[in-house]
PyMOL CGO cylinders between C-alpha atoms (Angstrom):
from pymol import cmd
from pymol.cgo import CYLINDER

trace = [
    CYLINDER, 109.70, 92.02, 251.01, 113.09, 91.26, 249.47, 0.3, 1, 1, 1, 1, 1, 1,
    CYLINDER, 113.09, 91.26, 249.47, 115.57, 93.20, 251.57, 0.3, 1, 1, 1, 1, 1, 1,
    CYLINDER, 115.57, 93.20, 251.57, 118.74, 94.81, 250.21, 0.3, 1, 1, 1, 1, 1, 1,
    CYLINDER, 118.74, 94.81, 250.21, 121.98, 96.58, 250.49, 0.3, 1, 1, 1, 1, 1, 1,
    CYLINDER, 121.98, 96.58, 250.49, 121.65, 98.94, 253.67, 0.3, 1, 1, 1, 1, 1, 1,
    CYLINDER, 121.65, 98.94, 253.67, 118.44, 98.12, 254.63, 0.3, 1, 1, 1, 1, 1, 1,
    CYLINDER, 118.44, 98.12, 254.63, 118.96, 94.56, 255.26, 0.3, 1, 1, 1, 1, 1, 1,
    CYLINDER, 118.96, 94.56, 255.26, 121.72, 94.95, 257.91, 0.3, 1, 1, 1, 1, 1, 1,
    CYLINDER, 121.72, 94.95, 257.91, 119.07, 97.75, 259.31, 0.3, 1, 1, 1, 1, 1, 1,
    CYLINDER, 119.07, 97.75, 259.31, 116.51, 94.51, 259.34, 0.3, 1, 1, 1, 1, 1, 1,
    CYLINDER, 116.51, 94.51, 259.34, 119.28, 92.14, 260.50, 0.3, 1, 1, 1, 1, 1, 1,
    CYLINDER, 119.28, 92.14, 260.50, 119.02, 93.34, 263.70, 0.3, 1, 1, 1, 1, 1, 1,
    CYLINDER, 119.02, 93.34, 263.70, 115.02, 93.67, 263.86, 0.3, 1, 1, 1, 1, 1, 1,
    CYLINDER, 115.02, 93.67, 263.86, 115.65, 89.93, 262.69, 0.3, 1, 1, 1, 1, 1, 1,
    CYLINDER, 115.65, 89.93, 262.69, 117.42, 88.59, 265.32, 0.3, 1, 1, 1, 1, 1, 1,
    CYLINDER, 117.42, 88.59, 265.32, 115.63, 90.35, 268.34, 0.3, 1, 1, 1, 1, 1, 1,
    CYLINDER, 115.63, 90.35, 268.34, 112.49, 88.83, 266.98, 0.3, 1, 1, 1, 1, 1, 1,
    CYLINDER, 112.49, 88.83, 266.98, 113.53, 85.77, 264.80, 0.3, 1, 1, 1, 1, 1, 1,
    CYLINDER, 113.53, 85.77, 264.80, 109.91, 83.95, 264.73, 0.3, 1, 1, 1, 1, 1, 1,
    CYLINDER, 109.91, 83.95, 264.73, 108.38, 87.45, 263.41, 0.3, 1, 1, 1, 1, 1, 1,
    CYLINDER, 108.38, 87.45, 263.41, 110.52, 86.46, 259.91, 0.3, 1, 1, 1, 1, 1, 1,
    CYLINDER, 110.52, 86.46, 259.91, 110.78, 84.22, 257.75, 0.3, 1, 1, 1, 1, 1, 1,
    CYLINDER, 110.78, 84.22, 257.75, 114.50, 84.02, 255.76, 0.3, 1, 1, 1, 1, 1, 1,
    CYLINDER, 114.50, 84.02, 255.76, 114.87, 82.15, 252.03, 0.3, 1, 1, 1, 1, 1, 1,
    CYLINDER, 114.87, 82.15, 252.03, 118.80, 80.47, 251.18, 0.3, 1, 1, 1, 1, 1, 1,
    CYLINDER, 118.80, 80.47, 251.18, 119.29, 81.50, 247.75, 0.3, 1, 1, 1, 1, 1, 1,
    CYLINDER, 119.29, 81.50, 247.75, 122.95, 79.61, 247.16, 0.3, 1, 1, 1, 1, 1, 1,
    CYLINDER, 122.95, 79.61, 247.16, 121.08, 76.97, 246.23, 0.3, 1, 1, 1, 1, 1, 1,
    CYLINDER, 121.08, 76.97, 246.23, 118.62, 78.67, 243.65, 0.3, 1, 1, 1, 1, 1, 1,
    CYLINDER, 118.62, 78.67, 243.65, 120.94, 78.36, 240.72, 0.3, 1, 1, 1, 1, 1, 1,
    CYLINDER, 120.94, 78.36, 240.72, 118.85, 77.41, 237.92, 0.3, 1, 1, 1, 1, 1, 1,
    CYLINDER, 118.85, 77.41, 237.92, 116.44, 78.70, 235.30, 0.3, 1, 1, 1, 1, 1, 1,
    CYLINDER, 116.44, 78.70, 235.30, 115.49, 81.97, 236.95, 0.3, 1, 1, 1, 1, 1, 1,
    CYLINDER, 115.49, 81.97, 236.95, 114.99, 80.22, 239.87, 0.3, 1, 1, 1, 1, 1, 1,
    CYLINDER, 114.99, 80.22, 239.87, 116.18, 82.91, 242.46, 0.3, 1, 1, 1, 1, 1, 1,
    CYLINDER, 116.18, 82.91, 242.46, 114.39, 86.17, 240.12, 0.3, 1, 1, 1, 1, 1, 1,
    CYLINDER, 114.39, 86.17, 240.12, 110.70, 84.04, 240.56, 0.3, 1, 1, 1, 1, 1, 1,
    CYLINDER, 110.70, 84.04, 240.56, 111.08, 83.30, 243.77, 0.3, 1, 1, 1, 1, 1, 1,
    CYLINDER, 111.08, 83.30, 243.77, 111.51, 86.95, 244.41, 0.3, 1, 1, 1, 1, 1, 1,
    CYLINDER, 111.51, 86.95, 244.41, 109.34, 88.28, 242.22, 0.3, 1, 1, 1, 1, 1, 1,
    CYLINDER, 109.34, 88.28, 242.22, 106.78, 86.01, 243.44, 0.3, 1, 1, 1, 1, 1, 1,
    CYLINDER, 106.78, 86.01, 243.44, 107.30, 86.56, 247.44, 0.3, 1, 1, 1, 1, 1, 1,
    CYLINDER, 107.30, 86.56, 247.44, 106.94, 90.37, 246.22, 0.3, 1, 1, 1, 1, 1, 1,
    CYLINDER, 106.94, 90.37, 246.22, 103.42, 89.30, 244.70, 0.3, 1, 1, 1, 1, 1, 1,
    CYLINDER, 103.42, 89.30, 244.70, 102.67, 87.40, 248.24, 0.3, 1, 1, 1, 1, 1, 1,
    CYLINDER, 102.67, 87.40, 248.24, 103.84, 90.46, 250.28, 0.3, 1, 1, 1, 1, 1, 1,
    CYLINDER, 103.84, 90.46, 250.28, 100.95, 92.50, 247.74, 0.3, 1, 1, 1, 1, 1, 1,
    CYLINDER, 100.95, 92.50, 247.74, 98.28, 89.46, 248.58, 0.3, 1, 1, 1, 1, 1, 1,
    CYLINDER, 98.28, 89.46, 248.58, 98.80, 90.06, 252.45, 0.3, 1, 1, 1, 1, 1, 1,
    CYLINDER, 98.80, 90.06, 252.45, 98.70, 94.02, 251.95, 0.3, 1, 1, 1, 1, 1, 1,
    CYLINDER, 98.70, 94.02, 251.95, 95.27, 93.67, 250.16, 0.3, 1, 1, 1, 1, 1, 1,
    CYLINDER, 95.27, 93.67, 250.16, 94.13, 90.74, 252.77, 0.3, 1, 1, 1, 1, 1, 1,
    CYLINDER, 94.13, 90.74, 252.77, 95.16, 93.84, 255.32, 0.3, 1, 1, 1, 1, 1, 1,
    CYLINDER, 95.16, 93.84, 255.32, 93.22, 96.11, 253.32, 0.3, 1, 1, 1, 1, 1, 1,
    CYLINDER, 93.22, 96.11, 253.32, 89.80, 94.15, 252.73, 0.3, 1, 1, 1, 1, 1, 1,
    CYLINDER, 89.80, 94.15, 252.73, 89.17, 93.38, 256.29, 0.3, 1, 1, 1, 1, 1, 1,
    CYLINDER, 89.17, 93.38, 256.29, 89.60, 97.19, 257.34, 0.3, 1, 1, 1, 1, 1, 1,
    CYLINDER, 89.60, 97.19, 257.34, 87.20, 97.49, 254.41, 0.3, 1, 1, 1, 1, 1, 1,
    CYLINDER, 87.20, 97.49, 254.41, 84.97, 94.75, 255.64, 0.3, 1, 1, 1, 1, 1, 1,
    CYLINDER, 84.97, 94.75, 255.64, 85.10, 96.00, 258.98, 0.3, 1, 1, 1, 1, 1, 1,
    CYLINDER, 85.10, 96.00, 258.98, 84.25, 99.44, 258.10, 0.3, 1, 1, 1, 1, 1, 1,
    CYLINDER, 84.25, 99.44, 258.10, 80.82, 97.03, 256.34, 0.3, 1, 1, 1, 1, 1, 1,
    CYLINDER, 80.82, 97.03, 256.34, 81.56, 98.14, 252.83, 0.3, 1, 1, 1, 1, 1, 1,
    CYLINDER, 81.56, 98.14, 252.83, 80.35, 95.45, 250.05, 0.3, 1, 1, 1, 1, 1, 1,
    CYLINDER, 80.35, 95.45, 250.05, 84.04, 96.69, 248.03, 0.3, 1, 1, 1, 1, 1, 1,
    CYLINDER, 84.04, 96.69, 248.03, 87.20, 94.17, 248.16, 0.3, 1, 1, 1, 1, 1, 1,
    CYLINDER, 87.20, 94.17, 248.16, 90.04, 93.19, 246.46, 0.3, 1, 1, 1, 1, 1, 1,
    CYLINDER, 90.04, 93.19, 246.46, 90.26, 90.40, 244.57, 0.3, 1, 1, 1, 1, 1, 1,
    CYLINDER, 90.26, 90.40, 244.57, 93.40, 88.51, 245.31, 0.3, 1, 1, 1, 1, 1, 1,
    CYLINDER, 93.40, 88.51, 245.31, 93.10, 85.35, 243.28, 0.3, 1, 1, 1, 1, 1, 1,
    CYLINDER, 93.10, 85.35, 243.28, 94.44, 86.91, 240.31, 0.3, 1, 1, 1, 1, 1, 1,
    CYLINDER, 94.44, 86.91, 240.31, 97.89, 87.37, 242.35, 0.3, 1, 1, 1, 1, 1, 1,
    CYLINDER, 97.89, 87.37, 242.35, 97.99, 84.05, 243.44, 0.3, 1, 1, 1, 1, 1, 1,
    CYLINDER, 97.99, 84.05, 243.44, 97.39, 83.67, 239.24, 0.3, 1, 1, 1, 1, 1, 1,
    CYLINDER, 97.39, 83.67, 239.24, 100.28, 85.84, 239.18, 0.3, 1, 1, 1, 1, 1, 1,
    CYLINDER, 100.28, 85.84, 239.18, 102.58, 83.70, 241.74, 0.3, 1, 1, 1, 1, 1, 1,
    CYLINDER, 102.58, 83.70, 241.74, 101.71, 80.82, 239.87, 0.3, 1, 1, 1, 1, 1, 1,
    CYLINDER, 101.71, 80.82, 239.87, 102.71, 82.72, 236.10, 0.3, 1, 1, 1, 1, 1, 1,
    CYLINDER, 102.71, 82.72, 236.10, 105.48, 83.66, 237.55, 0.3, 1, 1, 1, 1, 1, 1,
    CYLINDER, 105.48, 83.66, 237.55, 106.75, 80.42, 238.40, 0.3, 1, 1, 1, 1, 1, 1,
    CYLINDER, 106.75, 80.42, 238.40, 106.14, 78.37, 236.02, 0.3, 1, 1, 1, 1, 1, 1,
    CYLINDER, 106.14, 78.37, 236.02, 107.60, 80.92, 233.61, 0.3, 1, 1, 1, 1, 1, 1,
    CYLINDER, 107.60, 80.92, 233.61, 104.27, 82.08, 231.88, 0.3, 1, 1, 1, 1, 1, 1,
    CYLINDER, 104.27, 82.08, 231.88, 103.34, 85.44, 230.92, 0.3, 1, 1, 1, 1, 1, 1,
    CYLINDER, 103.34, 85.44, 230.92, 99.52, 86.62, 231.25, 0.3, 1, 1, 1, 1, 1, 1,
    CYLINDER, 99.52, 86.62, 231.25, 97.57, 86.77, 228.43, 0.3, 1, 1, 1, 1, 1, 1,
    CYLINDER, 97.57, 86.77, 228.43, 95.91, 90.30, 228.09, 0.3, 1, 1, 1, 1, 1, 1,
    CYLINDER, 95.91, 90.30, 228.09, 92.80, 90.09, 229.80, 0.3, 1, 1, 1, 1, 1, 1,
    CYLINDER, 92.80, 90.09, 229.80, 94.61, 88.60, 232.96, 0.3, 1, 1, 1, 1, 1, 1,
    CYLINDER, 94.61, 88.60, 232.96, 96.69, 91.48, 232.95, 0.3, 1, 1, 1, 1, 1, 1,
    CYLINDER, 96.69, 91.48, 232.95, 93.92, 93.89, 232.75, 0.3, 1, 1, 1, 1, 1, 1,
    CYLINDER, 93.92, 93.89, 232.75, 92.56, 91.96, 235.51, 0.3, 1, 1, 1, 1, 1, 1,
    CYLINDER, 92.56, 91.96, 235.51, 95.76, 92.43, 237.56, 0.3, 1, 1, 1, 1, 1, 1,
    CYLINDER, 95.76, 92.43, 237.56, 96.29, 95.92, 236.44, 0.3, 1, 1, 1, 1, 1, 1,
    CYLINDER, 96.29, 95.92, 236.44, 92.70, 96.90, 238.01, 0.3, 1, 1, 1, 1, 1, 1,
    CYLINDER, 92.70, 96.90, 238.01, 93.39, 94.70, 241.42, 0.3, 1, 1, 1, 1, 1, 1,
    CYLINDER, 93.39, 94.70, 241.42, 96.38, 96.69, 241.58, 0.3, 1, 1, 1, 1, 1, 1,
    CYLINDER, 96.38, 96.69, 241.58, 95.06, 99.99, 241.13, 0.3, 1, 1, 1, 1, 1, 1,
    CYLINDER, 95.06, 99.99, 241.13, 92.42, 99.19, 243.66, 0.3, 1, 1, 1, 1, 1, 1,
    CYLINDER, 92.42, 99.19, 243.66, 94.93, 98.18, 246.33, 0.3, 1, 1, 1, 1, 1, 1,
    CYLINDER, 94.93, 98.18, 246.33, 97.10, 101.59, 245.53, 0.3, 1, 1, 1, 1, 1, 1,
    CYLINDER, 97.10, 101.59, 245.53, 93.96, 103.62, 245.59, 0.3, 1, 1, 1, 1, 1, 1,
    CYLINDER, 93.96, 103.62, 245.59, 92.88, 102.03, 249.27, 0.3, 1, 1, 1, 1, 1, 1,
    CYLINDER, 92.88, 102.03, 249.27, 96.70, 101.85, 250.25, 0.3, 1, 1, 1, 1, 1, 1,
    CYLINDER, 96.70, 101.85, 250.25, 96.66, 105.79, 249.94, 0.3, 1, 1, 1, 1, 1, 1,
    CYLINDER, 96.66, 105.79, 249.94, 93.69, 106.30, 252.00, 0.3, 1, 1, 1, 1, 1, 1,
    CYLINDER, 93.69, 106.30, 252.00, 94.64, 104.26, 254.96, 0.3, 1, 1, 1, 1, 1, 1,
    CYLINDER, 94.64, 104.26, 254.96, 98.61, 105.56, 254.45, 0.3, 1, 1, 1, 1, 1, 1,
    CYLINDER, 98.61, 105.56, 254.45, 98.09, 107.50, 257.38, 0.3, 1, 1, 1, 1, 1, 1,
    CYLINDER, 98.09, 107.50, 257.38, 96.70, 104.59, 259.47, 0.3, 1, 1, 1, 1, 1, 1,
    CYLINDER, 96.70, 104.59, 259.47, 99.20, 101.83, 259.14, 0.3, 1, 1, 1, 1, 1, 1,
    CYLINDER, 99.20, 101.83, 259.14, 102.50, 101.33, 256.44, 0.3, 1, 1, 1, 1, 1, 1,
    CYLINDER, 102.50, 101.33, 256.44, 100.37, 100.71, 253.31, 0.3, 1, 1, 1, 1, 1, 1,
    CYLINDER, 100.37, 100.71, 253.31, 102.86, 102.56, 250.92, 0.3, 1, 1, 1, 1, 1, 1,
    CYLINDER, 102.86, 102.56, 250.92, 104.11, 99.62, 248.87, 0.3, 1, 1, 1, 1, 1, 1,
    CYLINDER, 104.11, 99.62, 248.87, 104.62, 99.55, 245.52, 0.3, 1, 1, 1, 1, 1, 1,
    CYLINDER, 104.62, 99.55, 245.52, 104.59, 96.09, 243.34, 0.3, 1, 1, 1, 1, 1, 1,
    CYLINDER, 104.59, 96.09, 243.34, 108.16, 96.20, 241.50, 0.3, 1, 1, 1, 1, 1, 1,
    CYLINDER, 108.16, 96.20, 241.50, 108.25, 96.58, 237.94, 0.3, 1, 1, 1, 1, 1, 1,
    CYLINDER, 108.25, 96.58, 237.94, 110.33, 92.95, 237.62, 0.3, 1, 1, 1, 1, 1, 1,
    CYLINDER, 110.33, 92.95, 237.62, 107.07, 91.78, 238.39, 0.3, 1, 1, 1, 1, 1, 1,
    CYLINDER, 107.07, 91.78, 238.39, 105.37, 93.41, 235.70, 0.3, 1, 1, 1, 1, 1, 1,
    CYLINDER, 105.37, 93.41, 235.70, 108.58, 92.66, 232.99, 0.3, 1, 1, 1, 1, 1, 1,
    CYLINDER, 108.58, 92.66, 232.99, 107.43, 88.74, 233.80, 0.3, 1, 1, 1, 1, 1, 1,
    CYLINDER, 107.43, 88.74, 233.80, 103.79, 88.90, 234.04, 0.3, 1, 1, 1, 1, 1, 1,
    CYLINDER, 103.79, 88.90, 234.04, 103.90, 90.40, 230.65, 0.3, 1, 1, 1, 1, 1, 1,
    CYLINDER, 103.90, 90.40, 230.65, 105.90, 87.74, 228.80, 0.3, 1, 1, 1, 1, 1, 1,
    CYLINDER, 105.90, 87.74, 228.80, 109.51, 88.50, 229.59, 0.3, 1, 1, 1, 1, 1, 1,
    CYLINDER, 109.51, 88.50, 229.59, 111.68, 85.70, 231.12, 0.3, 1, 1, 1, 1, 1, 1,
    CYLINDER, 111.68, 85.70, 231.12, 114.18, 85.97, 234.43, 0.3, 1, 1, 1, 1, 1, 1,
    CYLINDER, 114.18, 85.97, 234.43, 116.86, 85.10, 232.42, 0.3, 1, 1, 1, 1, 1, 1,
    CYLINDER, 116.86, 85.10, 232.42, 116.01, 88.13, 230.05, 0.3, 1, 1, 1, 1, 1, 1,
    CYLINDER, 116.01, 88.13, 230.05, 116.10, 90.27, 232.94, 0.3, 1, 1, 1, 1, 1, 1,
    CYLINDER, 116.10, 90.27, 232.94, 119.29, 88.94, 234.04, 0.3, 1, 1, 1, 1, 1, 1,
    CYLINDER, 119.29, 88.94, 234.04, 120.93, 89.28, 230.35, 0.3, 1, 1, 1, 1, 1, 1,
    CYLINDER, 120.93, 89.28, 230.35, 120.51, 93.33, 230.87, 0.3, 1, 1, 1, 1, 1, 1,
    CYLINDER, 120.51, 93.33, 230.87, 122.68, 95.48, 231.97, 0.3, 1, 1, 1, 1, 1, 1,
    CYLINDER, 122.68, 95.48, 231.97, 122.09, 97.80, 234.70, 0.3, 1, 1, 1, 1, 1, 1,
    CYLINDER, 122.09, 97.80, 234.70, 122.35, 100.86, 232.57, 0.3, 1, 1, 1, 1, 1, 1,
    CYLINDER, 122.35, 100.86, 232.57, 119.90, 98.63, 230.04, 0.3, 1, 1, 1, 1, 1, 1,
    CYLINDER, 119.90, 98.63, 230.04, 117.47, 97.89, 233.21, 0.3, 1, 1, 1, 1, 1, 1,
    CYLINDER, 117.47, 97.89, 233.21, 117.47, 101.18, 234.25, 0.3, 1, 1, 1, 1, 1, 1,
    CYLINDER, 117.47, 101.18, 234.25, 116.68, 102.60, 230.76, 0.3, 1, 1, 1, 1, 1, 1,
    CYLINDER, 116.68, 102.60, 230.76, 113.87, 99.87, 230.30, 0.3, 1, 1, 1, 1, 1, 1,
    CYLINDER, 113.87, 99.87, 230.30, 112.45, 100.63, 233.76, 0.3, 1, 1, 1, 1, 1, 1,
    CYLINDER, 112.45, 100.63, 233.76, 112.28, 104.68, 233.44, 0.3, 1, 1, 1, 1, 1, 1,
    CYLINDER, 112.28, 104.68, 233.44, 110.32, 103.78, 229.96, 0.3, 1, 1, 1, 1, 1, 1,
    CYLINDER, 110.32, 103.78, 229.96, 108.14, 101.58, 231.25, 0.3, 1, 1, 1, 1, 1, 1,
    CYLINDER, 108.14, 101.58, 231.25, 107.62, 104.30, 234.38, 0.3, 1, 1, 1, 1, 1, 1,
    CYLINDER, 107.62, 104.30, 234.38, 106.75, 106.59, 231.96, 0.3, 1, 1, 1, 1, 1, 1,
    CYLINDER, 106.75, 106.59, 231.96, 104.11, 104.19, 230.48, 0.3, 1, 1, 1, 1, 1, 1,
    CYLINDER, 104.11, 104.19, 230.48, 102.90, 103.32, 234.19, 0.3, 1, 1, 1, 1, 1, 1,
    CYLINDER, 102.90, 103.32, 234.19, 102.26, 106.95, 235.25, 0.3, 1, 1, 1, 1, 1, 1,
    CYLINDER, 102.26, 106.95, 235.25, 99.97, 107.57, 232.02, 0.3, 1, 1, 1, 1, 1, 1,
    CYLINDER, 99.97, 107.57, 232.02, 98.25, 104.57, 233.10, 0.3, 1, 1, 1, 1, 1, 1,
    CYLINDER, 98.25, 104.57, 233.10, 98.17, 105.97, 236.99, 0.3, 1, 1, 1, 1, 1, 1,
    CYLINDER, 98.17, 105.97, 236.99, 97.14, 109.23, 236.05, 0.3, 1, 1, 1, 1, 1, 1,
    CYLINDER, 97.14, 109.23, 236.05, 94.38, 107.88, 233.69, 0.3, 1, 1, 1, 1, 1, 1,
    CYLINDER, 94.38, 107.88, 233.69, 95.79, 109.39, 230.16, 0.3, 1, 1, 1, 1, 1, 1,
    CYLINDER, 95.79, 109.39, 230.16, 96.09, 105.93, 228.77, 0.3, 1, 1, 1, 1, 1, 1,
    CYLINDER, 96.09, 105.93, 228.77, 93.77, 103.21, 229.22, 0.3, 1, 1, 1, 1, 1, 1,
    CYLINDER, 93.77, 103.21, 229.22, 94.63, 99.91, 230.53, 0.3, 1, 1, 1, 1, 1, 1,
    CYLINDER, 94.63, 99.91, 230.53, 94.83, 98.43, 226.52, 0.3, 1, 1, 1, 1, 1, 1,
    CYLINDER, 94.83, 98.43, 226.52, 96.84, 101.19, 225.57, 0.3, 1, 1, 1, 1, 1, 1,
    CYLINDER, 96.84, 101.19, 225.57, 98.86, 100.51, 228.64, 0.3, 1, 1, 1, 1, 1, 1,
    CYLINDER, 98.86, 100.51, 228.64, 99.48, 96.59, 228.02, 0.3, 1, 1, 1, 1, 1, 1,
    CYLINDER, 99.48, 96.59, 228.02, 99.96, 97.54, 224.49, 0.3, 1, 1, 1, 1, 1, 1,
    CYLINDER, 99.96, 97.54, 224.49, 102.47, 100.12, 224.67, 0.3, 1, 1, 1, 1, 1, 1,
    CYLINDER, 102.47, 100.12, 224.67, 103.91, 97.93, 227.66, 0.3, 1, 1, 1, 1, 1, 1,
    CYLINDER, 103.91, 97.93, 227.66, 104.48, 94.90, 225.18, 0.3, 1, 1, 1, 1, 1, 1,
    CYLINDER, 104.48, 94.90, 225.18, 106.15, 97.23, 222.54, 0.3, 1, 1, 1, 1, 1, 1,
    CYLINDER, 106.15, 97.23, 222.54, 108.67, 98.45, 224.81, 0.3, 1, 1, 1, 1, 1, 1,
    CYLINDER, 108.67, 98.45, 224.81, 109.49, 94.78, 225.87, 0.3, 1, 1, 1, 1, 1, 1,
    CYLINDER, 109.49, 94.78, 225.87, 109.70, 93.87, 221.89, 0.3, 1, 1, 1, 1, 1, 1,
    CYLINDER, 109.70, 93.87, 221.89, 111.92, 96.88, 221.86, 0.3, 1, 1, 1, 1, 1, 1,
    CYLINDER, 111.92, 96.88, 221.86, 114.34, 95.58, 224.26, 0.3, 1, 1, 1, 1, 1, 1,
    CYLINDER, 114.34, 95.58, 224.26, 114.14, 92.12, 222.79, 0.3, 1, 1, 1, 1, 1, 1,
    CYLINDER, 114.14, 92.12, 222.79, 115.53, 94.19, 219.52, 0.3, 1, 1, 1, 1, 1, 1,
    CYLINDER, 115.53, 94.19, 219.52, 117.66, 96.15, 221.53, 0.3, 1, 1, 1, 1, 1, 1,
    CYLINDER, 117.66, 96.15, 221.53, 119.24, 93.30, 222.52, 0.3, 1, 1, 1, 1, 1, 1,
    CYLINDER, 119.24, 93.30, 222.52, 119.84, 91.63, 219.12, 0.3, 1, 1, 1, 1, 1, 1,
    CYLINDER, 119.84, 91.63, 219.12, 121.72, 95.04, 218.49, 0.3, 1, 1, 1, 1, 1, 1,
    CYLINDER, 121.72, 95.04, 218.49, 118.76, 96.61, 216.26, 0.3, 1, 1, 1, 1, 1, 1,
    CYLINDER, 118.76, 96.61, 216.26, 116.70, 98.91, 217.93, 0.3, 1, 1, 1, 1, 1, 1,
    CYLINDER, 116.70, 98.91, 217.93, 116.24, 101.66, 220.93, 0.3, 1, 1, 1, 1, 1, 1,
    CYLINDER, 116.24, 101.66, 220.93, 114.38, 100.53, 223.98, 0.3, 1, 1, 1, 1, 1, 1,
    CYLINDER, 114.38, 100.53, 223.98, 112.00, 104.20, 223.56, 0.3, 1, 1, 1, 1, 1, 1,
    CYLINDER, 112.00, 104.20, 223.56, 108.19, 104.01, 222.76, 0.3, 1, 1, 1, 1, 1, 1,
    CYLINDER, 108.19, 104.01, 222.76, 106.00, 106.88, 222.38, 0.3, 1, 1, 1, 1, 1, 1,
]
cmd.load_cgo(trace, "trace")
């Protein structure tokens, strides 16, 4: 988890009543390249691995042949930091993990703190953008991009798109902001 703003002074003190239970990254020295936006995009991909590790052994200890498979996160991790994008079907690949690990994640909400959510920064890189492009956005830009491609992810979610329409419409939105950027065009699909 990449902590923030008022809830990392609320973990600061969790942190230093139990310091082995944490482990804490320096980020001065991450200057470079993206280099501090992929290492936290991909610790918030590892923080999904180990909630889906959590999730298949309840499921294997409740003897069900379903799991999640997690090696298309690590594919993910990896993407993410050597500053490649997925191609599609490694995105529809992720896309159904993911929805797998939500689905479970609301059943057993009530049994342990399964109610994460993978940030959409993760998505913005696994689907070609860079860190840098990220960074080059304003917040009123990021926010803008981020309720449109909301929009796009609850369609998906609630099953009126399906997961090509989803990657498509996805990839025009990040063209649009591309364009956007160059001062042509509005960062809106439909």
């Amino acid at each position: 988890m990449v902590l923030s703003g008022a809830r990392s002074i609320e973990v600061a003190k969790t942190i230093i009543d139990n310091p082995y239970n944490y482990m804490v990254l320096e980020t001065n020295r991450l200057k470079y390249g993206g280099q501090k936006e992929k290492f936290k995009s991909a610790l918030e991909v590892l923080n999904f691995v180990d909630l889906a590790d959590t999730i298949n052994k309840t499921i294997e200890k409740l003897e069900s042949p379903q799991r999640i498979k997690t090696d298309i996160f690590y594919t993910a991790i990896e993407c993410i930091i050597e500053n490649l994008g997925f191609h599609d079907a490694q995105f529809k690949q992720y896309l159904i993990e993911l929805d797998k690990v939500y689905s479970y994640s609301q059943i057993f909400q009530n049994l342990a703190e399964t109610d994460y959510y993978m940030p959409f920064e993760v998505d913005y890189i696994l689907l070609g953008m860079t860190p840098e492009e990220l960074n080059n956005l304003s917040q009123d830009k990021l926010n803008e991009f981020s309720e449109s491609y909301g929009d796009i992810w609850e369609e998906h979610n609630e099953k009126k798109i399906t997961v090509d329409q989803y990657i498509g419409r996805a990839k025009l939105l990040i063209e649009g902001v591309r364009r956007n950027k160059a001062g042509r065009n509005s960062v809106k699909t439909t």
